[in-house]
N, C-alpha and C positions, 0 to 999 in steps of 0.2 A: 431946435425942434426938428426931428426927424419927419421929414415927408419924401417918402419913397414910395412905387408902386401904384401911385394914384390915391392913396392912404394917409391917414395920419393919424399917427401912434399919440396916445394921452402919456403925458409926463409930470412930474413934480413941479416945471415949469408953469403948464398952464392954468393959472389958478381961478379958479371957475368958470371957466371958458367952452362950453362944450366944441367937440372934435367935431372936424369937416365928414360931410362922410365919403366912404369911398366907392372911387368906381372899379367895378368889378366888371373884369371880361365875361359877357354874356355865354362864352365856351367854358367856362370853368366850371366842372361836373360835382365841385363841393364837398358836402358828404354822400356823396349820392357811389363816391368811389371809397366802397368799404371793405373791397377785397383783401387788403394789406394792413397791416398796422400801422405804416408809414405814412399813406394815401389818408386814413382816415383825418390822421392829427393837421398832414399838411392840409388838408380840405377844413379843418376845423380854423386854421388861426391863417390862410391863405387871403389875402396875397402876401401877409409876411413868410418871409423864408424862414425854415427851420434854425439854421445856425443863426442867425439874428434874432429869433427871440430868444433862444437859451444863452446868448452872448448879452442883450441888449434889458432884456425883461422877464425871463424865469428868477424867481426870489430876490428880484431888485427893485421893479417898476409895474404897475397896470400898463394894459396894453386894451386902445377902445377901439371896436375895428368896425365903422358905420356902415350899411350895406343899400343899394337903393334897388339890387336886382331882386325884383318881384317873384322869380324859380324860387332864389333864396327864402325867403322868407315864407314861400308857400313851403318848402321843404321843411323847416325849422318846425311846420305849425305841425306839421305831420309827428313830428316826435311825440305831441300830446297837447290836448286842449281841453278845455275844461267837461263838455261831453263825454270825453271819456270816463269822468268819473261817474259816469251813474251804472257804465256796465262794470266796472272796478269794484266799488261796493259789493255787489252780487255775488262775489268771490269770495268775499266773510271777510272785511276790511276792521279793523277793532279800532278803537280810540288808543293815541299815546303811543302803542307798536307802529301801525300804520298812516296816521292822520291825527295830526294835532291843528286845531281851531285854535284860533291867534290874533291878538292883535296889541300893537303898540300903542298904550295909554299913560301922560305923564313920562315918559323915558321906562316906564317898565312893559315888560311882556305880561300880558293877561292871557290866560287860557280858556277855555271856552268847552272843554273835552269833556264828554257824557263818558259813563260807564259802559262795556259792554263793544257789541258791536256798532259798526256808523250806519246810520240813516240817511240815506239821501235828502230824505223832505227833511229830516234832521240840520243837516249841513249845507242845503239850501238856505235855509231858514236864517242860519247862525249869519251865512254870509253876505245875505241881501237886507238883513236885519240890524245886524249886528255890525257890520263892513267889515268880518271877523276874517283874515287870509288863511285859505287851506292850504298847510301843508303835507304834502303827502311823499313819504318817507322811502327811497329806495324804486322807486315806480317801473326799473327793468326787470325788477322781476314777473312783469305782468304787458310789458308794452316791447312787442320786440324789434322796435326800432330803436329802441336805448340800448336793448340788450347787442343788437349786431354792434352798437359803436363802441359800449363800452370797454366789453369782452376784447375787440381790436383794441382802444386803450392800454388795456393793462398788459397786452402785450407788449407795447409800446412801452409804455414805462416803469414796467417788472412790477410796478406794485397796484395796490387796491386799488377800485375807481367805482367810486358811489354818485346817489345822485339824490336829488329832492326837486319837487316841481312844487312852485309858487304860485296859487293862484287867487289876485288881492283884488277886490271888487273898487270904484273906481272912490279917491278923494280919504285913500285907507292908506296905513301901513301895517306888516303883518309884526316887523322887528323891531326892537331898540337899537340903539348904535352900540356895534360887538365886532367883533375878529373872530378869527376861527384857524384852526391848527391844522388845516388843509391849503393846499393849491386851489384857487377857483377860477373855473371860466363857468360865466352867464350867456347861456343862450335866448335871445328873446323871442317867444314863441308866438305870442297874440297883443295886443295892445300895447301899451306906451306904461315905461317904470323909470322916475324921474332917480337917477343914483347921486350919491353924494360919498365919496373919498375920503379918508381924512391921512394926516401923516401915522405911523403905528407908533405906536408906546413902547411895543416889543414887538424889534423885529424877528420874522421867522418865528412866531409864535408856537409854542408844543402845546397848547391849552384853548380852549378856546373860552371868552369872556366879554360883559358887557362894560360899554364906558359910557359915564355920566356926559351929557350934554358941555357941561360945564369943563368939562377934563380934555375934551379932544380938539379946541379951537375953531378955527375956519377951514370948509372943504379943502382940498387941495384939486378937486375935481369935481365939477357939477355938471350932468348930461341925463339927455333923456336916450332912454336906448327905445330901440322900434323891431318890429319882427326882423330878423336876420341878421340883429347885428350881433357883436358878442364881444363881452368882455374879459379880460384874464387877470387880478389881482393876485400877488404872495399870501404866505399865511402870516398875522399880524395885521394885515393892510382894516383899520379899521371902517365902518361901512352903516351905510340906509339906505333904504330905498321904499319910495312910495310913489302909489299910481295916482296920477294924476286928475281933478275931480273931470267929470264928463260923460259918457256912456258907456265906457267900453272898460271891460276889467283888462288885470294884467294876468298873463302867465309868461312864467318864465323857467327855465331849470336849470338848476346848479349842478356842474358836472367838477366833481373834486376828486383831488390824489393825494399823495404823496404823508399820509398821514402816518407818525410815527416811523420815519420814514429818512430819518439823518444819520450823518457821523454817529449822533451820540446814540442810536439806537444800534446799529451796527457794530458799534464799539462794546455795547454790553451784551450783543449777541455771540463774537467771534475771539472776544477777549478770555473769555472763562477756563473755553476751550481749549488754546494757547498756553494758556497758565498750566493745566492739568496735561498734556502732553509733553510740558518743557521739564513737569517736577518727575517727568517718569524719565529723563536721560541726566537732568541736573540736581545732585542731591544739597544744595544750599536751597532747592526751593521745598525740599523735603525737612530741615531743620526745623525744631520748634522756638517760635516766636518767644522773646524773651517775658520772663517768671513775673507775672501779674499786668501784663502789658493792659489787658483787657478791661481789668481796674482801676487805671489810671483817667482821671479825665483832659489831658493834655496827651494826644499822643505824639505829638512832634518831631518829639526824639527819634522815634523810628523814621521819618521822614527819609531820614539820608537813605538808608537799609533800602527803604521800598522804592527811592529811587535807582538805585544798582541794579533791582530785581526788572525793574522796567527799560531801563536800558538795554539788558540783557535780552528783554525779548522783543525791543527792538531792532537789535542787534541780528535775534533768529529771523524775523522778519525778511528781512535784510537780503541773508544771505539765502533766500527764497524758503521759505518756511511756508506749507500751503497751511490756507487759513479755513477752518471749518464753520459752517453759520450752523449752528445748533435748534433756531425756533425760527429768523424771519423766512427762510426760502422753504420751510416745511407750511408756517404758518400762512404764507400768499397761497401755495398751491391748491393746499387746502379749502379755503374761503373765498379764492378767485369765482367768477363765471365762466360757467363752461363756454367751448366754442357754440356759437350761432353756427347751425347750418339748414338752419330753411325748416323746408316740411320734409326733406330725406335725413335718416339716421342711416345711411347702407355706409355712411363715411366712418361708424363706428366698428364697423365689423372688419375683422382683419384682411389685411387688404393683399390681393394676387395668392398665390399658391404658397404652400407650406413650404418656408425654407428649407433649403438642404444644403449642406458644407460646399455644393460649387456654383451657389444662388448668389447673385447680386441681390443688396439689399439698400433700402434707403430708410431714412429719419421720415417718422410721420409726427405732425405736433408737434414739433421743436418747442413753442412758441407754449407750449401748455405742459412742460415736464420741469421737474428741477432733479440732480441729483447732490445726494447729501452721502457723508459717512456719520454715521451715530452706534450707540451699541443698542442690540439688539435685545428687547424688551421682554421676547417670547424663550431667552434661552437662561440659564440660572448664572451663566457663567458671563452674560452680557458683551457675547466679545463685539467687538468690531465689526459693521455687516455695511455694502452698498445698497442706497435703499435708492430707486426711482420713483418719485412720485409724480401724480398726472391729475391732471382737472377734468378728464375727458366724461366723467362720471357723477362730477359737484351735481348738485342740486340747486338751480337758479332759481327757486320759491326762496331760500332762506340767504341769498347771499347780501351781505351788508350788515343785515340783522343780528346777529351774535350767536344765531341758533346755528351750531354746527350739526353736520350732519351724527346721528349715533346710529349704533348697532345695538344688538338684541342687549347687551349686558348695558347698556346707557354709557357706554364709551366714545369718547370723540370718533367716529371712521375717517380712514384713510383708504386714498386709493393708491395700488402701488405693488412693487416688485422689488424683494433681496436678492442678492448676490455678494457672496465671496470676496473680500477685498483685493484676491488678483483678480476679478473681473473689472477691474477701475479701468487699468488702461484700454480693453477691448470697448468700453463702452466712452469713452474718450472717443477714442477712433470714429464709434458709430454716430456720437455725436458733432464731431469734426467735420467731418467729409460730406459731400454730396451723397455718393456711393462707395461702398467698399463691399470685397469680395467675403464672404463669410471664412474662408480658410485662409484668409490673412489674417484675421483678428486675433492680437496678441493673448493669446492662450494656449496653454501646453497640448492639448490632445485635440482631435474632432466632434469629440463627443460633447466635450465644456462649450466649444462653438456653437455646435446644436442647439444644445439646451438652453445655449443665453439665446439665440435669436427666437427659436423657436418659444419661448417663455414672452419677449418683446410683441413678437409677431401674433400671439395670443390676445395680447392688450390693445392692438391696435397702432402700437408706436412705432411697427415698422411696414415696409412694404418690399415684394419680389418684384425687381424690375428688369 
């Protein structure tokens, strides 16, 4: 059993045992240090070090980190309490988008959701009455202490990071025992949530689903978590959890990642691509497949053929073949959260004087751009175009949600900048470096220099320094 740091990590070993808790250096500033992406996460799963959880416990093992410092937990409470929902409502909160009334009866989920928008004295009612758990769907878009951690998350871990707040009135539960196709850490915000572990059916789950009482055995983990502590389970890790009967409800909020988010999603993004760049130099991937292949219902036979063709491209691989992502790093950029920066936007406006070809420049947002090569949409002839995209513009009312942002014609918006595919390696460069001089930037003339910074320096993504 791992006890390091004053700590002790939950493992498959201890089987119903709840964790010691830990102590915590009274100097440890937590989340309270949200400047960095790095400081957030390490403040998040702290006093474990980084390279031992992703070694020890990222998609292997829970990790229960018990806390008795009292900052902590007053901090924690701060992310959201159940108070808050009565100014939240006011906002035009709807049943089923925003808040689902819940609760687990017999091993199923009962719903509890009116039509329309939510009533406070409504969902008072349901949960003092009913012991029915609010859950409320995505709650950064409205609480900007989720939004400064989350936003740093996702930088941290290049992909989505959503979130849900649990709030179960006391001798209730809101869920059946399910998994879920996300990474989760539990933060405990108010009251005491009695959890219960089980081993997973499927591990690394892609789906997420409920299991019978009957199906999942005995806990492998039984504990009560309390304000500031927090747990981190894989996706598959099955699970329950209910408040305890007594006075006080629970809240708590699930902060999750990593959703659709594997190999195998990666693989169907950069694969396609691969294929259709290799059949425009290799003409056996230009051949047609042999005469009824398609009507056959054994295809086998080709088996061997299709293994050749895979070889081959791993083979290009290999011998450094860059590999293009077609939908996930347009798709994160797009639906991310924008940066938190307070109550000043002057961070959005382009920053120092207007480049000129003997201006130092620097990378602004790193942490919020991707670049892709794709063909270009807007031309008939679809050639090949660099496109920069940026977050610095999202819309944090609808992130998580599904509702992307449109424009006037009801088309997905993006936000973003083309260039010329000999613009790749200048903006490599600009991305590279700390600083570079605008007239070293690998492009033929002064003028192409220009015009790419001064197009960057438009958007915000760069600065004269």
């Amino acid at each position: 059993m791992p006890k390091k740091g004053g700590r002790r990590a939950a493992t498959e070993k201890e089987q119903c045992l709840p964790c010691k808790q830990a102590k915590v250096e009274a100097t440890c500033p937590w989340l309270m240090k949200c400047d960095h992406p790095e400081s957030v996460f390490e403040s998040l799963i702290s006093p474990v070090k980084q390279d031992e959880f992703f070694r020890e416990y990222w998609e292997q093992k829970p990790l229960l980190l018990q806390r008795e410092e009292p900052s902590v937990a007053l901090y924690y409470q701060s992310l959201f309490h159940l108070t808050d929902l009565k100014n939240m409502v006011k906002e035009g909160l709807y049943y089923g988008r925003d808040i689902n009334v819940c609760r687990s009866m017999n091993g199923k989920k009962k719903i509890f959701n009116k039509d329309g928008k939510v009533s406070y004295e409504q969902l008072k009612k349901d949960f003092d009455q009913k012991k029915a758990t609010i859950q409320f769907h995505q709650p950064q878009r409205f609480k900007d202490e989720l939004w400064r951690i989350q936003e740093k998350l996702e930088c941290y871990f290049g992909s989505l990071v959503g979130s849900n707040v649990y709030i179960t009135p006391p001798g209730s539960q809101g869920l059946p025992p399910h998994y879920d196709d996300v990474e989760v850490f539990i933060l405990q915000l108010e009251g005491k949530k009695h959890w219960r572990l089980y081993k997973p059916t499927v591990h690394l789950a892609q789906e997420y689903n409920t299991e019978p009482e009957e199906k999942i055995g005995t806990p492998t983990h039984d504990f009560i978590l309390k304000p500031g502590d927090l747990l981190y389970f894989p996706r598959g890790t099955i699970h329950q959890a209910d408040t305890p009967p007594g006075i006080s409800h629970s809240t708590h909020v699930t902060i999750s990642t990593y959703q659709n988010n594997s190999w195998r999603d990666f693989l169907l993004d950069v694969v396609p691509g691969l294929v259709l760049d290799t059949a425009k130099e290799d003409v056996d991937f230009r051949k047609s497949i042999p005469r009824q292949l398609l009507m056959k219902a054994d295809l086998s036979d080709s088996s061997k053929q299709l293994s050749g063709f895979l070889r081959c491209l791993a083979d290009r691989l290999e011998n450094g073949r860059e590999l293009r992502s077609s939908d996930m790093k347009k798709d994160f950029i797009m639906n991310r959260l924008p940066p938190f920066l307070g109550t000043s936007f002057d961070s959005l406006a382009p920053g120092g004087a207007l480049p000129k070809i003997d201006s130092t420049i620097r990378l602004r947002f790193k942490d919020y751009t991707v670049i892709t090569v794709e063909p270009d949409l807007l031309e008939e002839s679809r050639k090949e175009m660099v496109f920069v995209y940026y977050s610095l513009k999202n819309k944090r009312e609808v992130h998580m949600m599904g509702d992307e942002d449109m424009n006037e014609d009801g088309i997905a918006e993006t936000h973003g900048l083309r260039f010329p595919l000999s613009h790749m390696d200048a903006l490599k460069q600009i991305w590279s470096g700390n600083t570079v001089r605008v007239k070293e930037l690998n492009l033929t003339s002064d003028a192409e220099k220009e015009n790419l910074v001064v197009s960057l320096w438009s958007e915000s993504l760069i600065e004269v320094v």
